[in-house]
Biopython code that builds the backbone (N, CA, C, O; Angstrom):
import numpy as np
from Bio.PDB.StructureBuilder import StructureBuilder

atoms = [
    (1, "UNK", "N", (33.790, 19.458, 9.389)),
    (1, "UNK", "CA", (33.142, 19.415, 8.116)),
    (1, "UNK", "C", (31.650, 19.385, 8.379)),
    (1, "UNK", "O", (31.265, 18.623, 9.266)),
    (2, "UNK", "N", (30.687, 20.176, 7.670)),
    (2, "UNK", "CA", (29.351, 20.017, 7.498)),
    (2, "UNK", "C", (29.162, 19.683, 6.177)),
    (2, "UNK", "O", (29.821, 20.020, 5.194)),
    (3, "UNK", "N", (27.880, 18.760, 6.289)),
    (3, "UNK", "CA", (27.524, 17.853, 5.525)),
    (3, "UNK", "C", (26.058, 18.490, 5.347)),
    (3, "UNK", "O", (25.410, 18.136, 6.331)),
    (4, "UNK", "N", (25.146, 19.406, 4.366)),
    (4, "UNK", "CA", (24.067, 19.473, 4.055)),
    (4, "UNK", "C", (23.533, 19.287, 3.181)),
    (4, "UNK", "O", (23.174, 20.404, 2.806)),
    (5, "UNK", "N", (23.111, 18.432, 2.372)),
    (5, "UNK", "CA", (22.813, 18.304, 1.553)),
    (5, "UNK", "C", (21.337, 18.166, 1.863)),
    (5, "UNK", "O", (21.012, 17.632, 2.923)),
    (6, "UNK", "N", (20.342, 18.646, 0.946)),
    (6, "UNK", "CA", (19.474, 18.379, 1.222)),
    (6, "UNK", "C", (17.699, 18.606, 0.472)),
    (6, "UNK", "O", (17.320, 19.777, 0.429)),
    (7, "UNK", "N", (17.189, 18.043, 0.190)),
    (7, "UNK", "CA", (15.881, 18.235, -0.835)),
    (7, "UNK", "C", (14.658, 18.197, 0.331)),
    (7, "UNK", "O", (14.525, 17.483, 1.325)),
    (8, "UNK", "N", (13.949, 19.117, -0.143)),
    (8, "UNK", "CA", (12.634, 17.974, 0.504)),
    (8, "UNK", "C", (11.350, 17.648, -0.808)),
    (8, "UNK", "O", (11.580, 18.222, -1.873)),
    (9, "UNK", "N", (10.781, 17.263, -0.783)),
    (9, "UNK", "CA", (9.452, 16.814, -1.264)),
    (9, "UNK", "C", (9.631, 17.612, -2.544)),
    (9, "UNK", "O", (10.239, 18.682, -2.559)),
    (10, "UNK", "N", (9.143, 17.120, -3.494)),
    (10, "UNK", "CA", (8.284, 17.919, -4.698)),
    (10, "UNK", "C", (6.940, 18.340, -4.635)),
    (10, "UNK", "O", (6.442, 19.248, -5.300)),
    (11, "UNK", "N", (6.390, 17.642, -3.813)),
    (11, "UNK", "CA", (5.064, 18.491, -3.157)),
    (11, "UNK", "C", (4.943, 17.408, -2.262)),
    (11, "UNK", "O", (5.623, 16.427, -1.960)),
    (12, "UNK", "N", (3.515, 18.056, -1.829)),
    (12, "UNK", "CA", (3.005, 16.882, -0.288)),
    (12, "UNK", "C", (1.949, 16.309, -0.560)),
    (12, "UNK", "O", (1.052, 17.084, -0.894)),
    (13, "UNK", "N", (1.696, 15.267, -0.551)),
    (13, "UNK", "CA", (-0.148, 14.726, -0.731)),
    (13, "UNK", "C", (-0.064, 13.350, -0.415)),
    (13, "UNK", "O", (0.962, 12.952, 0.137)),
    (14, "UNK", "N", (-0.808, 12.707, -0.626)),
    (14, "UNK", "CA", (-0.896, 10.904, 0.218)),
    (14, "UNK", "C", (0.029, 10.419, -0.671)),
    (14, "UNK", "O", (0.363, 10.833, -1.781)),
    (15, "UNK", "N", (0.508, 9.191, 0.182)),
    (15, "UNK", "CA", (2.199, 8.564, 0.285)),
    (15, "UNK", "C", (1.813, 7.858, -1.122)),
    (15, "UNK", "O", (2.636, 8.009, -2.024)),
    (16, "UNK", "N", (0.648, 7.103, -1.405)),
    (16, "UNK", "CA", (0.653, 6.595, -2.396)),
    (16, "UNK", "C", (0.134, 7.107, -3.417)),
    (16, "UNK", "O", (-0.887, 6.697, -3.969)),
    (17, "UNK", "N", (0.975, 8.288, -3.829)),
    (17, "UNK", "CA", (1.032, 9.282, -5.373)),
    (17, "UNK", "C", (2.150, 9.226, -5.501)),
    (17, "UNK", "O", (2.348, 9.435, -6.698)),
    (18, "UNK", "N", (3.660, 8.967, -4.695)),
    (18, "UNK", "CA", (4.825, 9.891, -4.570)),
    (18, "UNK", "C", (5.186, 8.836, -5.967)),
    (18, "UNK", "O", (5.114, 7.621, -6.155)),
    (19, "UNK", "N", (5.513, 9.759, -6.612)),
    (19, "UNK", "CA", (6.502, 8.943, -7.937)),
    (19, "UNK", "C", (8.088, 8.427, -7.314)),
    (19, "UNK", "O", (8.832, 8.907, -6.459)),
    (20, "UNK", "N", (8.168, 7.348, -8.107)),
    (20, "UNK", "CA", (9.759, 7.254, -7.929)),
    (20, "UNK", "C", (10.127, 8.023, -8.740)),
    (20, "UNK", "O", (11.318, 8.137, -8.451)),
    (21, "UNK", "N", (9.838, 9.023, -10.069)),
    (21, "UNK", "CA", (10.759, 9.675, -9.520)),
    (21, "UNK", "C", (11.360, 11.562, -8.506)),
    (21, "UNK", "O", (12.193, 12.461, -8.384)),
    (22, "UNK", "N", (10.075, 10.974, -8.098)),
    (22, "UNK", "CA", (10.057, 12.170, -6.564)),
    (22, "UNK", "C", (11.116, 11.168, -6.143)),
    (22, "UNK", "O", (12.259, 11.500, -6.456)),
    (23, "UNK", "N", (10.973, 9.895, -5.435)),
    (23, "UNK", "CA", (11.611, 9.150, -4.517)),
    (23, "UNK", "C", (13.421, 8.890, -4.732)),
    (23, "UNK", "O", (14.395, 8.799, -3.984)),
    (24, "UNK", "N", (13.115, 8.836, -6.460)),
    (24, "UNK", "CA", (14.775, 8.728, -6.751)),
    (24, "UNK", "C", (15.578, 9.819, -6.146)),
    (24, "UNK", "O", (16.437, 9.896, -5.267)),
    (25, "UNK", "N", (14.891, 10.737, -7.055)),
    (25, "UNK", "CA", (15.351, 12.369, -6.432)),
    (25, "UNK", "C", (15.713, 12.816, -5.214)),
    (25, "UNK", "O", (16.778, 13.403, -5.025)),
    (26, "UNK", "N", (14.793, 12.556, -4.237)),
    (26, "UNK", "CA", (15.328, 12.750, -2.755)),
    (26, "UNK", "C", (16.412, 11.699, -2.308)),
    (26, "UNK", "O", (17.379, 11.909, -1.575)),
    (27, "UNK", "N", (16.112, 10.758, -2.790)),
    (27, "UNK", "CA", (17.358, 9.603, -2.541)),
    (27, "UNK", "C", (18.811, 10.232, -2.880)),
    (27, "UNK", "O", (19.740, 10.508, -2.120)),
    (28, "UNK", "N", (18.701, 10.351, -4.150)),
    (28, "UNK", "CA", (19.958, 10.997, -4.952)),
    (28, "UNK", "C", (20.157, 12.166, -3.795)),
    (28, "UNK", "O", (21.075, 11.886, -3.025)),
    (29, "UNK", "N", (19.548, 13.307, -3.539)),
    (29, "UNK", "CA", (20.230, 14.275, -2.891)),
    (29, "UNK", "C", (20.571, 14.105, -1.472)),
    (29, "UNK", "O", (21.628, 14.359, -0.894)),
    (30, "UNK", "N", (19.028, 13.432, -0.846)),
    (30, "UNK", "CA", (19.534, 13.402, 0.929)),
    (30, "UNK", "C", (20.860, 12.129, 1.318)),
    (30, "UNK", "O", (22.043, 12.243, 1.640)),
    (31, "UNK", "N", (19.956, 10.951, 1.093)),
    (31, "UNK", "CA", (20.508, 9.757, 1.196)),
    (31, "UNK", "C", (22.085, 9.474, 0.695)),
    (31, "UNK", "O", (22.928, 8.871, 1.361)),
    (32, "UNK", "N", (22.271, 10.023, -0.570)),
    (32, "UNK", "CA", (23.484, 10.127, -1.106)),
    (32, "UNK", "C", (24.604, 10.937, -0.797)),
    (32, "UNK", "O", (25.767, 10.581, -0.985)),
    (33, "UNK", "N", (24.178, 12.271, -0.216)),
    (33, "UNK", "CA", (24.673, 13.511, 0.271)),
    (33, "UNK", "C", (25.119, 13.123, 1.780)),
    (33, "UNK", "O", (25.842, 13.828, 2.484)),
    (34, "UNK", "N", (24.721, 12.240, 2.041)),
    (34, "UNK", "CA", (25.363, 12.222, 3.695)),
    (34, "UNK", "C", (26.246, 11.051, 3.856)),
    (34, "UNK", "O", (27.008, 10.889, 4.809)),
    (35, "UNK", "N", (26.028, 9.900, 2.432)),
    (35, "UNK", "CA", (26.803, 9.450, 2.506)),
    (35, "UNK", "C", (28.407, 9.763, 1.820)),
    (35, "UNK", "O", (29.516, 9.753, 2.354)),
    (36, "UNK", "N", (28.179, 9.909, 1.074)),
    (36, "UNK", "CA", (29.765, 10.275, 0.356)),
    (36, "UNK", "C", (30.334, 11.154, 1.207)),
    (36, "UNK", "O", (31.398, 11.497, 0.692)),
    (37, "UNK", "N", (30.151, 11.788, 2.414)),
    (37, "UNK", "CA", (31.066, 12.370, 3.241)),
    (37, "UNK", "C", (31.885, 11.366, 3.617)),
    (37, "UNK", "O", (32.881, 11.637, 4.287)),
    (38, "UNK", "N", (31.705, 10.535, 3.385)),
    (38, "UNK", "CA", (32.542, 9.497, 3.879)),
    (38, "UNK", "C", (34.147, 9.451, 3.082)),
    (38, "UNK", "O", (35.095, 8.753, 3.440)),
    (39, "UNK", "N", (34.110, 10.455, 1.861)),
    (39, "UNK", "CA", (35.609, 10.532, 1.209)),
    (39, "UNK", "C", (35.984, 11.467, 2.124)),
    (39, "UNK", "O", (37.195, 11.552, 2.329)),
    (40, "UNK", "N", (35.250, 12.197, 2.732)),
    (40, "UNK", "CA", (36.179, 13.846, 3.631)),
    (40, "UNK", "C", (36.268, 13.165, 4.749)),
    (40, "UNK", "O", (36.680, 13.893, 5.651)),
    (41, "UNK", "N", (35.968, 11.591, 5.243)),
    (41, "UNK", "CA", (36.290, 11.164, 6.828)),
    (41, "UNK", "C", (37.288, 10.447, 6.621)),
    (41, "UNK", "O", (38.060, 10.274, 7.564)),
    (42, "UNK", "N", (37.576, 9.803, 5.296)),
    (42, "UNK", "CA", (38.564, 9.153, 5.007)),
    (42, "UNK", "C", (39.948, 10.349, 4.796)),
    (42, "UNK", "O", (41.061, 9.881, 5.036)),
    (43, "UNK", "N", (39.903, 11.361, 4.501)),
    (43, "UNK", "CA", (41.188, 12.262, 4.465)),
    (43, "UNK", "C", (41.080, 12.510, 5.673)),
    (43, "UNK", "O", (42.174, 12.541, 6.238)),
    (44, "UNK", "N", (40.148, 12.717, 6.365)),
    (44, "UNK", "CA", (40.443, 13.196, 7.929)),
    (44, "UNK", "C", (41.183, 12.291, 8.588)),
    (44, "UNK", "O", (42.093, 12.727, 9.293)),
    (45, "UNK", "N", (40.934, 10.661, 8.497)),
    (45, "UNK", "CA", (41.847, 9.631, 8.833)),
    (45, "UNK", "C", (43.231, 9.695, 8.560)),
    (45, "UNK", "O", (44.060, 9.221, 9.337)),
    (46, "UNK", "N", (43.542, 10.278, 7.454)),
    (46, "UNK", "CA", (44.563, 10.064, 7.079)),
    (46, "UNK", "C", (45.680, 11.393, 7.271)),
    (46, "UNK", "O", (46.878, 11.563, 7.044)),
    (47, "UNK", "N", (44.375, 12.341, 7.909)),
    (47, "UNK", "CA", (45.383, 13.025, 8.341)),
    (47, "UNK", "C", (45.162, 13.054, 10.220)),
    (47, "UNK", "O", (44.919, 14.062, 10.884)),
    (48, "UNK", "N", (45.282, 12.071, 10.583)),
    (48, "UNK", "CA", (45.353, 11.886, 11.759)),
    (48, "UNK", "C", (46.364, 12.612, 12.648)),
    (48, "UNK", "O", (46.095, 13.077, 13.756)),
    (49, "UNK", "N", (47.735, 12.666, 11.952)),
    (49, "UNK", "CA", (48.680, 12.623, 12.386)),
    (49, "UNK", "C", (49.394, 14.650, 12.562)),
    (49, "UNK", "O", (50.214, 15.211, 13.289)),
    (50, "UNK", "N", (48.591, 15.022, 11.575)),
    (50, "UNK", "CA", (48.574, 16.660, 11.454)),
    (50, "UNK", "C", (47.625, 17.092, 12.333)),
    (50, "UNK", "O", (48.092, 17.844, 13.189)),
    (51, "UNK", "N", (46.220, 16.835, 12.439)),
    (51, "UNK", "CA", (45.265, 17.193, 12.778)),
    (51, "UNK", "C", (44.432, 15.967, 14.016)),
    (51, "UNK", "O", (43.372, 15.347, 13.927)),
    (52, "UNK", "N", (45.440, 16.015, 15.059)),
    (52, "UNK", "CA", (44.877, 14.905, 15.961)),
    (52, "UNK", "C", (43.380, 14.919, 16.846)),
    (52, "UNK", "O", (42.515, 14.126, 17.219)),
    (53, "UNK", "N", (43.735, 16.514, 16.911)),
    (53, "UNK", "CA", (42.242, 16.890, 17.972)),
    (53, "UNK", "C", (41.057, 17.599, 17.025)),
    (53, "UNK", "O", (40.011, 17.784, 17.649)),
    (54, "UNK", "N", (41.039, 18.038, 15.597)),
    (54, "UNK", "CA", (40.434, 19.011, 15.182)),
    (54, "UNK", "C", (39.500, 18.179, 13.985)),
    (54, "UNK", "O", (39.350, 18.750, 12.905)),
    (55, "UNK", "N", (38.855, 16.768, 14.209)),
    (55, "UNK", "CA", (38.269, 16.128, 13.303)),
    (55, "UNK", "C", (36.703, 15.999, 14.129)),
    (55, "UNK", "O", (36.580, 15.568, 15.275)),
    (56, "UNK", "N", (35.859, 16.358, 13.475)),
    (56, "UNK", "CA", (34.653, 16.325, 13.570)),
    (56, "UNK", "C", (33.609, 16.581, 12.450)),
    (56, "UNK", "O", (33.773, 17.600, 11.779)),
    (57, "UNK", "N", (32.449, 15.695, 12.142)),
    (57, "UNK", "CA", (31.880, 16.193, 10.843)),
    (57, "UNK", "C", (30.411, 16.347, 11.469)),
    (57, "UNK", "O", (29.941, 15.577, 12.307)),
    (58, "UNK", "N", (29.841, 17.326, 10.997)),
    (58, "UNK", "CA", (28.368, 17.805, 11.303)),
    (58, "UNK", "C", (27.565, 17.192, 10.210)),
    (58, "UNK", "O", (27.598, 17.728, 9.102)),
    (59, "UNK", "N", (26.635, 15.807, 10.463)),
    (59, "UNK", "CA", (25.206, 15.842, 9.330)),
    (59, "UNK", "C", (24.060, 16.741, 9.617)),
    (59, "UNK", "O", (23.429, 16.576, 10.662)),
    (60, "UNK", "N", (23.782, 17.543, 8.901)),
    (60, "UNK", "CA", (22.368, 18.197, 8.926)),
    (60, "UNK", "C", (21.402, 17.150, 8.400)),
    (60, "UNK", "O", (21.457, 16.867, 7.203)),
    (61, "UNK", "N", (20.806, 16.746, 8.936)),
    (61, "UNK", "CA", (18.890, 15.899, 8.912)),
    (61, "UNK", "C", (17.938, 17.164, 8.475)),
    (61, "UNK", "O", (18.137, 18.322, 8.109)),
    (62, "UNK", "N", (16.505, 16.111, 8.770)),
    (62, "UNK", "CA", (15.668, 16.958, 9.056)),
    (62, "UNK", "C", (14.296, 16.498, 9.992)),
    (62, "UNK", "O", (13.816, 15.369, 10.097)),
    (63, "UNK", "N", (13.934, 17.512, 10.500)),
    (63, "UNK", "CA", (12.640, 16.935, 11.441)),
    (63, "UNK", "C", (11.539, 15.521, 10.541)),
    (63, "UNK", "O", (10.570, 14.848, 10.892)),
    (64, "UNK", "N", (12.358, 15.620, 9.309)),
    (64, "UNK", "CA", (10.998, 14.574, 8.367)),
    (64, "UNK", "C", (11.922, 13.492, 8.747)),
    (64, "UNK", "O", (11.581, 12.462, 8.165)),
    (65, "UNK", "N", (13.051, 13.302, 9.561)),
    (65, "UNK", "CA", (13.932, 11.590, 9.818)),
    (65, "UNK", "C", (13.030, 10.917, 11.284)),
    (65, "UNK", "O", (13.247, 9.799, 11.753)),
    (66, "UNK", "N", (11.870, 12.045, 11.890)),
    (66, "UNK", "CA", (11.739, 11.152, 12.753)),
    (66, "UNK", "C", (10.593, 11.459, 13.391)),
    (66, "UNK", "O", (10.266, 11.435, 14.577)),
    (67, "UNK", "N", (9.895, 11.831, 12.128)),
    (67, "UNK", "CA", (8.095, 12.501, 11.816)),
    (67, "UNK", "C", (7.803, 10.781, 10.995)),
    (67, "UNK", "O", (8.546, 10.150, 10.243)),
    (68, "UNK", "N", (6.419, 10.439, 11.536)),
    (68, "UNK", "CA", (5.864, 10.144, 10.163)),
    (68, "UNK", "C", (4.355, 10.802, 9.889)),
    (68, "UNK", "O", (3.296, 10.766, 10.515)),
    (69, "UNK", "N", (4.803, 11.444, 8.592)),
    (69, "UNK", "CA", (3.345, 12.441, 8.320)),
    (69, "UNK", "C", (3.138, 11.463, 6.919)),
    (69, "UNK", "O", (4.140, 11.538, 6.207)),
    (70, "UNK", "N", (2.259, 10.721, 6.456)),
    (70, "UNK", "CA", (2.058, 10.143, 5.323)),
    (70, "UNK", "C", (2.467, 11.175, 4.031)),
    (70, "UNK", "O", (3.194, 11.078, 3.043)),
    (71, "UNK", "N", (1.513, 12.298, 4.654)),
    (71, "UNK", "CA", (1.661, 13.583, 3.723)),
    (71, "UNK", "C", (3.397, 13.724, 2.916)),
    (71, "UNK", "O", (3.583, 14.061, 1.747)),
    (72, "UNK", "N", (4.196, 13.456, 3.661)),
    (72, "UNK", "CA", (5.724, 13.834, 3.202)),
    (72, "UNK", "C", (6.158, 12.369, 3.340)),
    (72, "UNK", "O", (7.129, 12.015, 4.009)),
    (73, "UNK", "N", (5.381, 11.575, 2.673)),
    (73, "UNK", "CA", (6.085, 10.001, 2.763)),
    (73, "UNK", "C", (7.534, 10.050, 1.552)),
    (73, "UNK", "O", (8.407, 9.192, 1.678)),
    (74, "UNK", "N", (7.619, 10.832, 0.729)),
    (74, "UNK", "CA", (8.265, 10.502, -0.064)),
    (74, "UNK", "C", (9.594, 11.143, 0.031)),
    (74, "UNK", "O", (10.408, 11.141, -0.892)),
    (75, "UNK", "N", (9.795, 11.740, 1.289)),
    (75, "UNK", "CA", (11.287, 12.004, 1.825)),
    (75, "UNK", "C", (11.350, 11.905, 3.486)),
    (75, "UNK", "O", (12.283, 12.409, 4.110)),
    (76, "UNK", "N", (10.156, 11.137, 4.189)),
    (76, "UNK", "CA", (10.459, 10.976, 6.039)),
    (76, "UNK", "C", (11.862, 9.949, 5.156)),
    (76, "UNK", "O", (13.045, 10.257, 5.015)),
    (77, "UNK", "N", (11.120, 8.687, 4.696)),
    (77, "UNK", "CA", (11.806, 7.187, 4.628)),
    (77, "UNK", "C", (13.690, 7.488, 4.532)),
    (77, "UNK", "O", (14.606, 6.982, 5.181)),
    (78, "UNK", "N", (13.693, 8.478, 3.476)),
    (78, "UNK", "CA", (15.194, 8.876, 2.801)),
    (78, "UNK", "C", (15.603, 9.762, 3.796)),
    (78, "UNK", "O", (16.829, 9.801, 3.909)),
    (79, "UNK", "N", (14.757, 10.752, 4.830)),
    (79, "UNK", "CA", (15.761, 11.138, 5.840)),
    (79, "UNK", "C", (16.231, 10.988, 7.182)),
    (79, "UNK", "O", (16.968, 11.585, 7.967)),
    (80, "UNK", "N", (15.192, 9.488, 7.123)),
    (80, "UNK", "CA", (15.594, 8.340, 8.006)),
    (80, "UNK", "C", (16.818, 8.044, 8.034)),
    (80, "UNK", "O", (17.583, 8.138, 8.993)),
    (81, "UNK", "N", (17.095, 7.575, 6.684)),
    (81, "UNK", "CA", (18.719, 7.133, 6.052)),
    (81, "UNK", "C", (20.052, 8.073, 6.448)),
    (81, "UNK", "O", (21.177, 7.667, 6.742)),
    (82, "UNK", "N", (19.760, 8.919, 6.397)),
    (82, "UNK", "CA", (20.667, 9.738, 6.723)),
    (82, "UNK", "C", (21.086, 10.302, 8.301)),
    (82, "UNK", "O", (22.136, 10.851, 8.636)),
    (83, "UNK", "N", (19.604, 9.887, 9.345)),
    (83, "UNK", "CA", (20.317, 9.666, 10.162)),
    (83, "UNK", "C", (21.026, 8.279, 10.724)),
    (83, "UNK", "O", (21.672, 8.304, 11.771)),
    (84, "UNK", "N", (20.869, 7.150, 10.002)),
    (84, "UNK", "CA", (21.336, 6.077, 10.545)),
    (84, "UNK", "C", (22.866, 6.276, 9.433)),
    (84, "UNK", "O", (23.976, 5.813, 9.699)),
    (85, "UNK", "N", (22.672, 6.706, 8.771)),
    (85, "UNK", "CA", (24.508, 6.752, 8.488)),
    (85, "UNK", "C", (25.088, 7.762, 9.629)),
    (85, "UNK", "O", (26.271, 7.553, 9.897)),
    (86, "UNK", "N", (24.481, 8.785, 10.323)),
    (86, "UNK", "CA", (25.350, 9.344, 11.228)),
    (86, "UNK", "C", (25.653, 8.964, 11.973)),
    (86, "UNK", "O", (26.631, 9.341, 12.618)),
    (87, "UNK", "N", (24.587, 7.579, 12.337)),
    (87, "UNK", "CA", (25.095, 6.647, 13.398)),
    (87, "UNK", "C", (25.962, 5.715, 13.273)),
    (87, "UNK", "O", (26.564, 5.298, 14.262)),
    (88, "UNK", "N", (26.201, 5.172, 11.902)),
    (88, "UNK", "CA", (27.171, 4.421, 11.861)),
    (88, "UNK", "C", (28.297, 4.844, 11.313)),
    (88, "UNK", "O", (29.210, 4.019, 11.355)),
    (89, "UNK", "N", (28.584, 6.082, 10.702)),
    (89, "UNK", "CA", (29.952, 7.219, 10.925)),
    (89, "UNK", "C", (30.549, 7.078, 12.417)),
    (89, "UNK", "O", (31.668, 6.592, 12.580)),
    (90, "UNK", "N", (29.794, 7.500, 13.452)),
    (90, "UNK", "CA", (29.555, 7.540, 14.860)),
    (90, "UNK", "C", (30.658, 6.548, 15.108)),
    (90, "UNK", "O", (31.702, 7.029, 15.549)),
    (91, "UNK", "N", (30.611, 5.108, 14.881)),
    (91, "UNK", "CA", (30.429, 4.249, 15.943)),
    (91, "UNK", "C", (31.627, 3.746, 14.832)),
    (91, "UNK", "O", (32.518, 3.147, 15.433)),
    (92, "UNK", "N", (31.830, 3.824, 13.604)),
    (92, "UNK", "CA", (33.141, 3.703, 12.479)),
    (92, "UNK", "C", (34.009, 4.790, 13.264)),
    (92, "UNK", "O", (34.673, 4.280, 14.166)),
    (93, "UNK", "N", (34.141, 6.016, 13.142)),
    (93, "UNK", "CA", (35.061, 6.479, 13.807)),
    (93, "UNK", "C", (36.004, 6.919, 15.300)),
    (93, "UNK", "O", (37.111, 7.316, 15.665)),
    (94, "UNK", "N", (34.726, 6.536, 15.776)),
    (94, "UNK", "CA", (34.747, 7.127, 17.470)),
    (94, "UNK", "C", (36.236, 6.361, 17.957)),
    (94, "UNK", "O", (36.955, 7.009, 18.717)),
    (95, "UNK", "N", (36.671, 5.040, 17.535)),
    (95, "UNK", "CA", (38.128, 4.725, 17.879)),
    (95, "UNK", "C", (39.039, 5.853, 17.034)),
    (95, "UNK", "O", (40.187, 5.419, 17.131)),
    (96, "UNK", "N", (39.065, 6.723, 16.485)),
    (96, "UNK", "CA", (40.120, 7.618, 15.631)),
    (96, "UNK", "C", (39.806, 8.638, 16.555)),
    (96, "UNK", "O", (40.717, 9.459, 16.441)),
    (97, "UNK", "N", (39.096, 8.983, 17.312)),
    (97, "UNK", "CA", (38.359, 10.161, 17.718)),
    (97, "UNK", "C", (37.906, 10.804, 17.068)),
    (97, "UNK", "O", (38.037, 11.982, 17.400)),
    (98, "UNK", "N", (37.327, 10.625, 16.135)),
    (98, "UNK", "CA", (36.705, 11.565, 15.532)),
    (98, "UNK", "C", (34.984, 11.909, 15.877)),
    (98, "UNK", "O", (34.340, 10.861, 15.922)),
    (99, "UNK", "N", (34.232, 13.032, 16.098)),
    (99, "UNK", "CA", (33.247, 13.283, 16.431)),
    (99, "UNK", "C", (32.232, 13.302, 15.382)),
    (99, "UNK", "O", (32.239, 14.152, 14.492)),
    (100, "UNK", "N", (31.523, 12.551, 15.457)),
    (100, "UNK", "CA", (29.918, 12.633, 14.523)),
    (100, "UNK", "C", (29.265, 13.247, 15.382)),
    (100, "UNK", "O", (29.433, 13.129, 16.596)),
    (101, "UNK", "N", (28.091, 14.282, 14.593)),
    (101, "UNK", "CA", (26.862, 15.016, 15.296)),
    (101, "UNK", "C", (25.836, 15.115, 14.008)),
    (101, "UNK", "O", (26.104, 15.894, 13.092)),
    (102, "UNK", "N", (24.991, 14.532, 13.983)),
    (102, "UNK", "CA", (23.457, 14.616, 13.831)),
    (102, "UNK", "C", (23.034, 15.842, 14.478)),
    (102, "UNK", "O", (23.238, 16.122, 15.659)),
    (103, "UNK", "N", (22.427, 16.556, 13.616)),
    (103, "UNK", "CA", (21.305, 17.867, 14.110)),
    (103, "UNK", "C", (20.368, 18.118, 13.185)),
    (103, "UNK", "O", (20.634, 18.724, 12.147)),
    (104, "UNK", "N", (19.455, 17.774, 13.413)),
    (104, "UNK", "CA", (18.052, 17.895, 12.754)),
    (104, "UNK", "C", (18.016, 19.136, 12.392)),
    (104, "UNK", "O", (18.187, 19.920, 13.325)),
    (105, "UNK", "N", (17.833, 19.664, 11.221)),
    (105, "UNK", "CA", (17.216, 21.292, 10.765)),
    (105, "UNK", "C", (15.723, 21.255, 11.090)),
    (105, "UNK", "O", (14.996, 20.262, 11.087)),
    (106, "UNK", "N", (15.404, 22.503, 11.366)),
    (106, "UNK", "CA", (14.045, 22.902, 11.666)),
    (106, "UNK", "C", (13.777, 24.452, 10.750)),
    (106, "UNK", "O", (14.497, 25.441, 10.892)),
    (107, "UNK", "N", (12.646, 24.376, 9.861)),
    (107, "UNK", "CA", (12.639, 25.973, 9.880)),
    (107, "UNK", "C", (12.027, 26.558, 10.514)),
    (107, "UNK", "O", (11.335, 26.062, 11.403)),
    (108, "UNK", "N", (12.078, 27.582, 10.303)),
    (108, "UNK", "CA", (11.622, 29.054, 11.133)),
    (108, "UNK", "C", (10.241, 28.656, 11.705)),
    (108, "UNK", "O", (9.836, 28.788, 12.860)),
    (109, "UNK", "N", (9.213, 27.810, 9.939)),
    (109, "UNK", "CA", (7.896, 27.693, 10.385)),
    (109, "UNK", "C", (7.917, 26.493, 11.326)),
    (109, "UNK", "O", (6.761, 26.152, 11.576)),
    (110, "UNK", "N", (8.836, 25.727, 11.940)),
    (110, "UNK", "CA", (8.503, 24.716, 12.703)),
    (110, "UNK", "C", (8.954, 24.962, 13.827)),
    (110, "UNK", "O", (8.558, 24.277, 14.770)),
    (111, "UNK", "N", (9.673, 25.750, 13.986)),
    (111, "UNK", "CA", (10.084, 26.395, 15.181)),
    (111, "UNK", "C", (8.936, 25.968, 16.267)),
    (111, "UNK", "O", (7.759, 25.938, 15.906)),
    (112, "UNK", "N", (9.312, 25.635, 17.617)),
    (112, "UNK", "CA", (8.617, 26.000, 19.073)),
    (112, "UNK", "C", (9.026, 26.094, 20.115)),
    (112, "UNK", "O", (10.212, 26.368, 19.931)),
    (113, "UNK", "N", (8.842, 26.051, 21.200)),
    (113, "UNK", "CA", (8.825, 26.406, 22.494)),
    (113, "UNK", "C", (10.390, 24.973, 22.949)),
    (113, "UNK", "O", (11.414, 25.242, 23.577)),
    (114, "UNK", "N", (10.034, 23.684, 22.402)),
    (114, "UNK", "CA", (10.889, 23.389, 22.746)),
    (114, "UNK", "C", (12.554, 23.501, 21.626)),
    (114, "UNK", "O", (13.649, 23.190, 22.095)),
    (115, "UNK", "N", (12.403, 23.901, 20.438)),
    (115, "UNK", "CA", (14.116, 24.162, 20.086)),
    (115, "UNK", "C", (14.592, 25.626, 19.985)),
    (115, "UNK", "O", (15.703, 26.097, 19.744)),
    (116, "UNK", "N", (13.469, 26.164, 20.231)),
    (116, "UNK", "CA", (13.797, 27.563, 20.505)),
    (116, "UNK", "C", (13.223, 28.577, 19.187)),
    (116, "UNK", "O", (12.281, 28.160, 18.512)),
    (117, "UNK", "N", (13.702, 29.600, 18.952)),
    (117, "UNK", "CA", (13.534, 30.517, 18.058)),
    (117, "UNK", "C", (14.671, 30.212, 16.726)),
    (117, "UNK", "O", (15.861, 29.952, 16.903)),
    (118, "UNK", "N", (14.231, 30.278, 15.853)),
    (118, "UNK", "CA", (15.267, 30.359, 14.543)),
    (118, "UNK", "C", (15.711, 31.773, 13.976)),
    (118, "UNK", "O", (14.844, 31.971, 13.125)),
    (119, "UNK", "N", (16.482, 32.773, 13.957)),
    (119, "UNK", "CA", (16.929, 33.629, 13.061)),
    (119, "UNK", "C", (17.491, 33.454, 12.065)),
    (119, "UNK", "O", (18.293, 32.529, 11.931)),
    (120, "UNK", "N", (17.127, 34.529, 10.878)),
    (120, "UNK", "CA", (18.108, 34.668, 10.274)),
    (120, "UNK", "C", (18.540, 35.782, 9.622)),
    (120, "UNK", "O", (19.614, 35.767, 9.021)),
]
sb = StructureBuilder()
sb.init_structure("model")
sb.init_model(0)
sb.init_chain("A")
sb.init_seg("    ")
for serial, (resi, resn, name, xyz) in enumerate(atoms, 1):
    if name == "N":
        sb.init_residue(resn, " ", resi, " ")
    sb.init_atom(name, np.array(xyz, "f"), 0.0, 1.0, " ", f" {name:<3s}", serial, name[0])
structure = sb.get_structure()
């Protein structure tokens, strides 16, 4: 299962303009979006018994979970959140075997030398 949900910013400018409700908003989509996968890990549990080896769920992040640019204060904080639920998916399922993976999205324009080239 992949899990993307994902907003960024309503615009960018110093941290202390961001409205809550810029802040609700990204909450509602990132923060919320990575958690409620948690109903598709719970059927995956339960189908343990059909599907013993073939459970794994992908969160898509983003490079703003582990930037701090003041400029995009009003979604680093919320996609912080979303990687610490992949960590504690992680460490909730890893006795079922089931595989959590965190992977940061990058676009094209952030692309460099170290994650490589983006196509699309």
């Amino acid at each position: 299962m992949v899990s993307n949900a994902g907003l960024s910013a309503k615009s960018r400018g110093d941290l202390f303009d961001v409205s809550a409700e810029s802040y609700d908003l990204n909450f509602a989509v990132n923060a919320r979006g990575a958690f409620l996968t948690q109903a598709v890990c719970k059927k995956m549990l339960a189908a343990e018994a059909t599907f013993p080896k073939a459970r794994s769920v992908v969160l898509i992040s983003s490079s703003n979970a582990v930037i701090a640019a003041p400029e995009r204060g009003g979604v680093c904080d919320v996609q912080s959140d979303g990687r610490q639920t992949a960590k504690l998916f992680a460490i909730r399922l890893a006795p079922n075997g089931m595989a959590i993976y965190e992977v940061p999205a990058r676009s094209a324009s952030h692309a460099d030398d170290r994650c490589g080239s983006v196509a699309f």
